[in-house]
C-alpha positions in Angstrom: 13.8 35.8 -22.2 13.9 36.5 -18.7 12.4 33.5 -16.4 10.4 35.5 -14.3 9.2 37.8 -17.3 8.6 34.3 -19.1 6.7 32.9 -15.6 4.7 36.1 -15.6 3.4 35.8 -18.8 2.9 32.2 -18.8 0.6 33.2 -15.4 -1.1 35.7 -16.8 -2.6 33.7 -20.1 -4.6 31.5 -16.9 -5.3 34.7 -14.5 -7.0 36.7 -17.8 -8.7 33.7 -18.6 -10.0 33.6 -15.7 -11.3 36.6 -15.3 -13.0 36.3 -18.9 -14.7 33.1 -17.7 -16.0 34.8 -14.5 -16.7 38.2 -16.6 -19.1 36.0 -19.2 -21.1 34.3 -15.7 -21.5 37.4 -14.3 -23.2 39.2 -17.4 -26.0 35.8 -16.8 -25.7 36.0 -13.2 -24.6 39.9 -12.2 -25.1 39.6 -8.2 -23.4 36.2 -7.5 -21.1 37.2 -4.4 -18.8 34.5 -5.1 -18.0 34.9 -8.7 -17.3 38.5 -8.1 -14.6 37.5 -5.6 -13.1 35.2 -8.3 -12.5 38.0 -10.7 -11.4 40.0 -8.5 -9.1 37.8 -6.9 -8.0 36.6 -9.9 -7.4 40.6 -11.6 -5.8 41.2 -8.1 -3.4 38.9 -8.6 -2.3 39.4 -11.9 -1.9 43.6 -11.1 0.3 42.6 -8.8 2.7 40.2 -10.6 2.1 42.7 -13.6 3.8 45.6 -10.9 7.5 44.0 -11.0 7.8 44.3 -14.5 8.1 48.0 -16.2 4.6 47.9 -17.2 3.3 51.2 -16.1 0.1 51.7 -18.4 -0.5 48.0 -18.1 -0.5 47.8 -14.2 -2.6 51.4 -14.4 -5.3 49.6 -16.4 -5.5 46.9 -14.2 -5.9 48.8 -11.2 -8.9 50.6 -12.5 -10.2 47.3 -13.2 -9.6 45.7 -9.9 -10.9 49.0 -8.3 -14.3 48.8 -10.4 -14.5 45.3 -9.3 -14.0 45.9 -5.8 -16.8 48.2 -5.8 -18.8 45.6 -6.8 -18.0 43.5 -4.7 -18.5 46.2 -1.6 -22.1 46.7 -2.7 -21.1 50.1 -3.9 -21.6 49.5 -7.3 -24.5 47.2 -9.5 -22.6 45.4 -12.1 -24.7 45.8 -15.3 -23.8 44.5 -18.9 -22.0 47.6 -20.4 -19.4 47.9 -16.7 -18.8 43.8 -17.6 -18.1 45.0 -21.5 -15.9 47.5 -20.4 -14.0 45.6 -18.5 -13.8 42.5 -21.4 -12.6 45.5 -23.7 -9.9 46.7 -20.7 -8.9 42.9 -20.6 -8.5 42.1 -24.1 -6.0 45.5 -24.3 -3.8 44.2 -21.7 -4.2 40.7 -23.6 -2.7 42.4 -26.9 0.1 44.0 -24.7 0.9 41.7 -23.5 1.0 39.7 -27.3 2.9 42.5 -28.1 5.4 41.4 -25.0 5.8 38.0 -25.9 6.5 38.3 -29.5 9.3 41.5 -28.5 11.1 39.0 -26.2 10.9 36.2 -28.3 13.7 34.9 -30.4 12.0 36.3 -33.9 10.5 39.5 -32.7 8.0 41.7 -35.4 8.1 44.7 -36.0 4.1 45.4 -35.6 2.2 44.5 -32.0 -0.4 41.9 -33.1 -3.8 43.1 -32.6 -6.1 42.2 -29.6 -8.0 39.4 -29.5 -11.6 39.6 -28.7 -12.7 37.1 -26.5 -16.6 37.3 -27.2 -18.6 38.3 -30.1 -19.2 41.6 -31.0 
């Protein structure tokens, strides 16, 4: 696998868990200032890293993402349960690409993407 696709990867299992974390406080605590910045900071960062690999749909995703949380976090926008579901769903897509990824790169590959995982209950 290629180091910096391997780094990447490796990166982005913290940055999406992250963002979960901070996702599932702000559904209890929707106008905290600060743990808006951190998922936002934290999806920032991994759109970006996500942008040197040829990941089109994936970095697409994640800039809606980071731009619905930047609205939040300009007062533009009132994050409300179903925006902070949306997002979770967006998140656990990239999640199973990036499964998929992993397991294409990976000395025993299969022939099927794994599904997404869903990081809270339904």
């Amino acid at each position: 696998m290629n180091p910096l696709l391997a780094q990447f990867l490796a990166e982005a299992n913290d940055l999406l868990a992250s963002v979960d974390d901070g996702l599932l406080q702000l559904e209890r605590n929707p106008g905290d200032p600060e743990l808006v910045n951190e998922v936002f900071r934290a999806a920032h960062t991994f759109k970006g890293s996500s942008g040197l690999f040829d990941f089109p749909e994936l970095t697409r995703l994640t800039h809606a993402a980071e731009d619905l949380l930047d609205a939040v976090r300009g007062g533009r926008l009132a994050l409300d349960s179903g925006m902070a579901d949306d997002l979770l769903a967006a998140f656990d897509l990239i999640r199973g690409w990036l499964a998929h990824v992993t397991a294409r790169t990976s000395p025993r590959t299969s022939a099927c993407p794994p599904r997404p995982v869903r990081t809270r209950p339904v």
